[in-house]
N, C-alpha and C positions, 0 to 999 in steps of 0.2 A: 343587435336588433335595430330595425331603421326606424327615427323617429315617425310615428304615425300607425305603424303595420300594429296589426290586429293577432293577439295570442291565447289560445284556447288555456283556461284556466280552471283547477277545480279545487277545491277547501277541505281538508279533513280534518275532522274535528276530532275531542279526546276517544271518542267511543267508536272512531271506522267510519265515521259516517261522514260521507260527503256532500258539500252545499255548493250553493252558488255557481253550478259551471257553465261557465258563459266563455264568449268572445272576448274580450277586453283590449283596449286602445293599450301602444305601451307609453302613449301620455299619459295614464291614470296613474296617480296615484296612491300610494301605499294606504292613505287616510281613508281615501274613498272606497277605498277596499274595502277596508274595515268597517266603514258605514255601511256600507253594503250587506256582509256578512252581518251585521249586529240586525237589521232590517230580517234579513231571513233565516234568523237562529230557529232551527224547530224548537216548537212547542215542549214542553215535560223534560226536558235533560235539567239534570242533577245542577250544575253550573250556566247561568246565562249571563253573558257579557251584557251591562248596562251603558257602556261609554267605551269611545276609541281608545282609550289606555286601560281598558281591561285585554283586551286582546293585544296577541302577537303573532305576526306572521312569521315563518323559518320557511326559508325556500337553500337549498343547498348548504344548510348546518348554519347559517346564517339568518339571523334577526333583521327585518328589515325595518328601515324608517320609516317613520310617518308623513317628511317633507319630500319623500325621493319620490319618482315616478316607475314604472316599472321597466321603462329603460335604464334610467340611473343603476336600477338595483340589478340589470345585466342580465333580466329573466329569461334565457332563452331554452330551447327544446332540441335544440342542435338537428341534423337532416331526418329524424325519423317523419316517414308519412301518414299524415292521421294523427302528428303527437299532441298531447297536451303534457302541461305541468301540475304536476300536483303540490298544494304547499300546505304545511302542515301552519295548524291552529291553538295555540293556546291561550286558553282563559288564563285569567291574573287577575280576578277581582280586588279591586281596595278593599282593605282591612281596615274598619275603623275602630279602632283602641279606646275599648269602656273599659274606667276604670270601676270595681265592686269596692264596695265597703270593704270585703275581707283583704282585697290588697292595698288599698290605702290602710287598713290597720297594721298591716304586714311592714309597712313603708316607714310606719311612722312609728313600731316598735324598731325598725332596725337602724333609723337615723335619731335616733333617740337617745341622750346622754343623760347619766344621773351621777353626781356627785354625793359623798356620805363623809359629812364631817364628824371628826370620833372627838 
């Protein structure tokens, strides 16, 4: 792909459903993607991405970066006429680790030592 040329792109997300399909520069890059995509997440789905590192792009069984453009990352459609590329989409929300009462008791029954002098 030559730098500058313009590449019909489109997002499928976990449920079939397609977003974002535009023209895209192959100077964009990967981030801006995802900026993009997070701007036009529909409404009501189960999982919505709040930040560029909840999402991941796969174009060709491959993860793409975040610093690469989509030249870098070699997006091409090869000679079909009318093509676009479709790339698939997945959520990866952070998980933030609360700890309960029951598992810090669980924690501190199992690192717990008791000596019994006879």
């Amino acid at each position: 792909m030559a730098e500058g040329e313009n590449i019909e792109l489109k997002f499928r997300i976990y449920d079939g459903t397609d977003i974002a399909h535009d023209f895209y520069s192959s100077s964009t890059t990967i981030a801006t993607l995802k900026q993009k995509l997070i701007a036009e997440w529909p409404q009501g789905k189960t999982t919505t991405p709040k930040v560029v590192s909840d999402l991941k792009l796969i174009h060709a069984g491959k993860i793409l970066e975040n610093n690469k453009t989509l030249a870098d990352s070699r997006i091409t459609f090869g000679d079909i006429p009318g093509g676009f590329v479709t790339m698939h989409v997945v959520v990866q929300p952070r998980t933030t680790k609360k700890k309960t009462e029951k598992n810090h008791e669980e924690k501190q029954k199992t690192n717990s030592c008791s000596c019994t002098i006879v």
